[in-house]
C-alpha positions in Angstrom: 99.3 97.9 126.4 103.4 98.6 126.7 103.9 95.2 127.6 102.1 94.1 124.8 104.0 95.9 122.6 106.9 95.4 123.7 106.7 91.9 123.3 105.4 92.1 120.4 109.2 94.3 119.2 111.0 91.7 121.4 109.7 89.0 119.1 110.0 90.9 115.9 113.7 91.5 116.4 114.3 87.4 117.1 112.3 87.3 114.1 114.5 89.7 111.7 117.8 88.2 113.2 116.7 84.3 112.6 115.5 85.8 108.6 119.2 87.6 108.3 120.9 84.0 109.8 119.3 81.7 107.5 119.0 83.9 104.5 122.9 84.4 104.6 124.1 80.7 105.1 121.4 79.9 102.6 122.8 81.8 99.9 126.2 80.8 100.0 125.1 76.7 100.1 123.6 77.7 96.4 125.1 76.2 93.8 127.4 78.6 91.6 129.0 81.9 92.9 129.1 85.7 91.6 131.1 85.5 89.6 131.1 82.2 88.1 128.6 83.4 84.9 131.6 86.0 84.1 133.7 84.5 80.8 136.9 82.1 82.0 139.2 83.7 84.2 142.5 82.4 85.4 142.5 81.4 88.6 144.7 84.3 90.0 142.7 86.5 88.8 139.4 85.0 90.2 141.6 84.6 93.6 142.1 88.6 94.0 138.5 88.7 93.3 137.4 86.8 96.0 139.8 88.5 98.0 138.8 91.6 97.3 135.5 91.0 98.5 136.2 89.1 101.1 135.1 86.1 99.9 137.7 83.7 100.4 137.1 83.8 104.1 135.6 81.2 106.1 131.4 81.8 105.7 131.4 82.2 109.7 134.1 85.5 109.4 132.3 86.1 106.3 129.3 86.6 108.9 130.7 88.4 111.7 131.9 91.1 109.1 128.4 91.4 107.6 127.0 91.8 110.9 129.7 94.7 111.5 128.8 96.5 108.8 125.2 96.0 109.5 125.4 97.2 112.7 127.0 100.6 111.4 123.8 101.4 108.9 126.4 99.6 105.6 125.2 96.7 103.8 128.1 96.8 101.7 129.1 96.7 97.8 127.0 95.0 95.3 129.1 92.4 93.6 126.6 93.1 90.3 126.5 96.3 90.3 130.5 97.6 90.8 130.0 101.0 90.8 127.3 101.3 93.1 126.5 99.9 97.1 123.8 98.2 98.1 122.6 101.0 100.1 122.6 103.1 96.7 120.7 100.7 94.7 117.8 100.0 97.3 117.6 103.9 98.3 117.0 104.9 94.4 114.1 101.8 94.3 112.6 102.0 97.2 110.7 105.5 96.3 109.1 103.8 93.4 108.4 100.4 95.1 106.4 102.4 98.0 104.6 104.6 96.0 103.5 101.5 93.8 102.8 99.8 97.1 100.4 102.7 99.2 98.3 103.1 96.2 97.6 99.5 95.8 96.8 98.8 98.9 94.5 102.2 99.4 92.7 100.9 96.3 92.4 97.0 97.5 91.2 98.6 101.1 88.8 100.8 99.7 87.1 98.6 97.0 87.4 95.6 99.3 85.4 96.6 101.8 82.8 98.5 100.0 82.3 95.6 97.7 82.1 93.5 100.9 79.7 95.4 102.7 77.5 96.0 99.4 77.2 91.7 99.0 76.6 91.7 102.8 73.9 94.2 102.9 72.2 92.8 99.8 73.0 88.8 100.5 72.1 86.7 97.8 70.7 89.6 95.5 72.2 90.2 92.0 75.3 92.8 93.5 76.2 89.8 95.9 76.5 87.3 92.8 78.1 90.0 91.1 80.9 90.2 93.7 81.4 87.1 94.3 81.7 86.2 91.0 84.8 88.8 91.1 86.2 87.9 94.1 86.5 84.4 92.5 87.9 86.0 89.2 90.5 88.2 91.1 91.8 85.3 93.4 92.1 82.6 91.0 93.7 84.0 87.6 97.3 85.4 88.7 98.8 88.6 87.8 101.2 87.3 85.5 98.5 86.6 83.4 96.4 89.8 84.2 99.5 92.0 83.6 100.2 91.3 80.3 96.6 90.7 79.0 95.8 94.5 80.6 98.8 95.9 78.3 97.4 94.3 75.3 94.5 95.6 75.4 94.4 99.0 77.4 97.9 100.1 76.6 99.0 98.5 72.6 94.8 97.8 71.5 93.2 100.6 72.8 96.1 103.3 73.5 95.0 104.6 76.5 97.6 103.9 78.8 101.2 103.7 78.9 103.1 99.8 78.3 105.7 100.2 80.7 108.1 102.9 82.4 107.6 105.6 85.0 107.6 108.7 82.7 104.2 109.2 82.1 103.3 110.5 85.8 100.4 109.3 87.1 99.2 107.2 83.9 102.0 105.3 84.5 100.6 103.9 87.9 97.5 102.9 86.7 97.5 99.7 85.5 100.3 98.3 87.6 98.4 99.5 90.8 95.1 98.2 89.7 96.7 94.6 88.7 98.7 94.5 92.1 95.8 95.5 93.8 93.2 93.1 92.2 93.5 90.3 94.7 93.6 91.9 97.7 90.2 93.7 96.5 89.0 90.0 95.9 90.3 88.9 99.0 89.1 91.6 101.1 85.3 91.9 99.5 85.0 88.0 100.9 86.7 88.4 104.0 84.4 91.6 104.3 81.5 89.8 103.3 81.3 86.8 105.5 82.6 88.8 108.7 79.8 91.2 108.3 77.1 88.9 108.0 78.1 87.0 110.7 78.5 90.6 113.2 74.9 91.1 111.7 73.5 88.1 113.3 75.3 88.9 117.0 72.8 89.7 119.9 73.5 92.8 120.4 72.8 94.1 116.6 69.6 92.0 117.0 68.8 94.5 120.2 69.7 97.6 118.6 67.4 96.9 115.7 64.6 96.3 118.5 65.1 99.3 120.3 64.4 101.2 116.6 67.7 102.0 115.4 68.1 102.8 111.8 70.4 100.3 109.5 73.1 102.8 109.2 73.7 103.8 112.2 73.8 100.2 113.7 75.9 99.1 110.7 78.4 102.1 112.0 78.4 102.1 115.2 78.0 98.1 115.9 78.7 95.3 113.4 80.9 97.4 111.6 84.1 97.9 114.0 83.8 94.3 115.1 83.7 93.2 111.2 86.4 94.9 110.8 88.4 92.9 112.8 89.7 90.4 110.5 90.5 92.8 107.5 92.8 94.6 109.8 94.6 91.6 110.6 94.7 90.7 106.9 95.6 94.4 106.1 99.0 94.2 107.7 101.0 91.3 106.2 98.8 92.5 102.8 100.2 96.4 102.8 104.2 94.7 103.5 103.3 92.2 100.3 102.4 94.9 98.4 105.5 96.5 99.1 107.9 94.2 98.7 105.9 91.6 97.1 105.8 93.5 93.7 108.6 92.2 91.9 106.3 90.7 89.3 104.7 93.6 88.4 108.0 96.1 88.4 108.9 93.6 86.3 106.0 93.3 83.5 105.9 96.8 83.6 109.6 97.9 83.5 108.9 99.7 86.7 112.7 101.1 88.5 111.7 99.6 92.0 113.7 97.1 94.5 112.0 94.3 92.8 113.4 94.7 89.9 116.6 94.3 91.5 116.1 91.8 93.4 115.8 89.4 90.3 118.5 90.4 89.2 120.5 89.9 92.6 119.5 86.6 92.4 120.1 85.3 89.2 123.6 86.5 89.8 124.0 85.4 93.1 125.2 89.1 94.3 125.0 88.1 98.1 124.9 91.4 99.3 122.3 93.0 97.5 120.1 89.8 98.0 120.6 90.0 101.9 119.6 93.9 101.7 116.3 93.4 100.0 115.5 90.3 101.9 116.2 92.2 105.4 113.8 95.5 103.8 111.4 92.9 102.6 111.5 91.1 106.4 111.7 94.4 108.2 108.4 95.6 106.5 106.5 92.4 106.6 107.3 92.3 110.6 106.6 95.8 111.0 103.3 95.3 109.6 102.1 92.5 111.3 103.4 94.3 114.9 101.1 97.1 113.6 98.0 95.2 113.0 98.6 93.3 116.3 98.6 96.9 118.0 95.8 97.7 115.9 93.5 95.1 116.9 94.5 95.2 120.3 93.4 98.7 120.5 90.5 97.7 118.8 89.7 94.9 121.3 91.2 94.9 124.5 90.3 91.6 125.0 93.1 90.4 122.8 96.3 92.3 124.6 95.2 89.1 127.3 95.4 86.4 124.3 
């Protein structure tokens, strides 16, 4: 089991450093620069600017001096934001983004697999048409559409919760975790669904229903763990989209999270902050997969051989 974690860091850190390589040499082959939307500036003027952050080097020292500061826990200034670091801006988002994040994906888990195991259990009845009519629903119309249509409606038509902002405590989460979560709910009830049915039909279910054991108890302590299986593995990678996949919905709903910035960051080419959220975003999506590969090796040994 060591080993098989510790390849499983070793390929996560070749992972992070290829995402930080490309996504800095990427950025700077862009079109248009920082400061190039700012009104006309002479060119002496737009000279000490460069200069001043660093940015009349060649892109290679440009590189090394990134991956100096990196090394010592500083992702530098923001060339947006003057006033503030990079550090700064990401520390006051992040709070909100995770919070968004955990209850999202506690709500997709939890309604995912209980809608799942309800269509499983009662294949081909009316609550299995039912949820696979919503699993349909919640995969195919996106959330940019589901966003605004759930402020006109619950927030402006019927009053009952809040358009936008983070002021209203927990009313404020409602509707932006619900929306982010809808798809992974879908997703999950189907994944649920079909593994279940298919751990249903294995051998040894079809013995411990012989040998008279009730439909709970084999549900728990047979099909279920190896049904599971798959949801874990989707769980991962879901939980880090969540996360840092939320830009959309921080934006629809005015939320203060690291999406919000990141937009920004990018529409204003502020390399900096752009290469900080892109190394959070890639930190958590490989953190999460190395989890659910843990996970479901722990779950099944006979993976940790795979």
């Amino acid at each position: 089991m060591i080993s098989f974690v510790a390849k499983r860091l070793w390929s996560g850190l070749w992972t992070l450093a290829a995402l930080i390589t490309l996504t800095f040499f990427v950025m700077r082959l862009v079109p248009g620069g920082p400061f190039s939307k700012n009104r006309k500036i002479s060119p002496e003027v737009q000279a000490n600017i460069e200069a001043a952050f660093h940015l009349d080097e060649p892109v290679w020292r440009q590189f090394l001096r990134y991956l100096g500061g990196l090394v010592q826990g500083d992702l530098g200034p923001s060339l947006r934001f003057r006033d503030y670091s990079v550090n700064d801006l990401i520390g006051s988002g992040l709070p909100y983004s995770l919070t968004l994040g955990f209850w999202a994906i506690l709500v997709a888990a939890a309604l995912g697999i209980s809608l799942g195991m309800a269509g499983a259990l009662r294949r081909n009845g009316p609550v299995d048409w039912a949820t696979g009519a919503f699993g349909v629903m919640g995969i195919a119309v996106p959330i940019f559409i589901l966003g605004p249509l759930a402020q006109l409606y619950f927030s402006l038509h019927l009053g009952l919760l809040p358009v936008s902002g983070w002021n209203d405590g927990i009313r404020s989460l409602i509707l932006p975790v619900l929306i982010l979560a809808l798809p992974n709910v879908a997703y999950i009830s189907r994944l649920t669904r079909s593994s279940l049915i298919e751990s249903l039909r294995e051998p040894h279910i079809r013995t411990a229903r012989a040998k008279g054991i009730g439909p709970w108890r084999v549900l728990r302590a047979h099909a279920l763990n190896g049904a599971l299986l798959p949801v874990v593995a989707y769980l991962g990678p879901a939980t880090a989209g969540l996360i840092t996949g939320s830009i959309l919905i921080e934006t629809i709903f005015a939320l203060p999270g690291v999406g919000r910035h990141f937009v920004d960051a990018a529409l204003n080419r502020d390399y900096p902050l752009v290469m900080g959220i892109t190394l959070l975003y890639g930190g958590f999506l490989i953190l999460f997969n190395i989890l659910t590969d843990i996970t479901r090796a722990w779950m099944d040994p006979r993976l940790r051989h795979g």
